[in-house]
C-alpha positions in Angstrom: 77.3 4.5 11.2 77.2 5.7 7.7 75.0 3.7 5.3 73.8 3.8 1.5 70.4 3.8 0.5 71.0 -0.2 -1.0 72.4 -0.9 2.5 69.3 0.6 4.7 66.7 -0.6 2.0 68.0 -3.8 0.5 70.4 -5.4 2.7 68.6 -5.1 6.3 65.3 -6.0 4.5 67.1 -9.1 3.0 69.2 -10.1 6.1 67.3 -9.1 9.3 69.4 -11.1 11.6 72.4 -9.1 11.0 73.6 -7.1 14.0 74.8 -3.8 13.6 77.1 -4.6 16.3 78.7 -7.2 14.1 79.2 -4.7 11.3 81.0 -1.8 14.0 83.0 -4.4 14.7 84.2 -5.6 11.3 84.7 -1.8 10.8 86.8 -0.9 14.4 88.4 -4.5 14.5 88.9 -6.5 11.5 90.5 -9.9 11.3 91.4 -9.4 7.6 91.1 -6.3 5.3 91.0 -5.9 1.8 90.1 -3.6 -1.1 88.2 -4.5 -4.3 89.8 -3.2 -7.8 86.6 -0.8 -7.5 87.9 0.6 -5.0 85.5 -0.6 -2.0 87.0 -2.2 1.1 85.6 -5.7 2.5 85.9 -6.3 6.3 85.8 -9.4 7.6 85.1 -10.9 11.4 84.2 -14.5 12.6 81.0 -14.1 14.1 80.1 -17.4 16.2 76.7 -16.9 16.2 76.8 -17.2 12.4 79.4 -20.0 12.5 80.9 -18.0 9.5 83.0 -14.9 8.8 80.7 -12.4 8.0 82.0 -9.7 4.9 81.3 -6.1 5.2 81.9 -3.9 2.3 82.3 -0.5 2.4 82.8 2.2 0.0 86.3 3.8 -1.0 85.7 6.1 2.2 86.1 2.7 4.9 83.2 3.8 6.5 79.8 4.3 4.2 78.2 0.8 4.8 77.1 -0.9 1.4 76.6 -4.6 2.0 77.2 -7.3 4.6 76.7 -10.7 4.2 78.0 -14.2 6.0 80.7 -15.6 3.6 81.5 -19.3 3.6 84.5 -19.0 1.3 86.6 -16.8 3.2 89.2 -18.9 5.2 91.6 -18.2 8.3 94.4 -18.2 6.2 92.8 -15.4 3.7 92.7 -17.7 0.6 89.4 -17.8 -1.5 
């Protein structure tokens, strides 16, 4: 998996019960897919465990990881 430095240094160090399984998932398997006006594309998948979707961002590539984080205002029906 492809990473940025703010990814392997911030985000892990931040979040260290994120699961890098969760993250190939969002990538592979996504239950919803968007991309920011930046370009970057968020991922989403329900992770149980978490009890939340959890947001993956990549950047324009769909593959460099750059954040992840459990997001409470995502809902099923993709409204924020």
């Amino acid at each position: 998996m492809k990473t940025t430095l703010y990814f392997r240094e911030q985000v892990l160090r931040k979040r260290p019960y994120l699961k890098l399984r969760w993250i190939n998932t969002a990538l592979k398997k996504p239950v919803y897919k968007e991309v920011q006006t930046d370009g970057r594309i968020r991922h989403f998948i329900y992770v149980a465990k978490l009890g939340k979707y959890l947001r993956v961002v990549t950047l324009s590539d769909g593959e460099t990881v750059h954040n992840a984080f459990p997001d409470s205002k995502f809902k099923k029906d993709n409204e924020y």
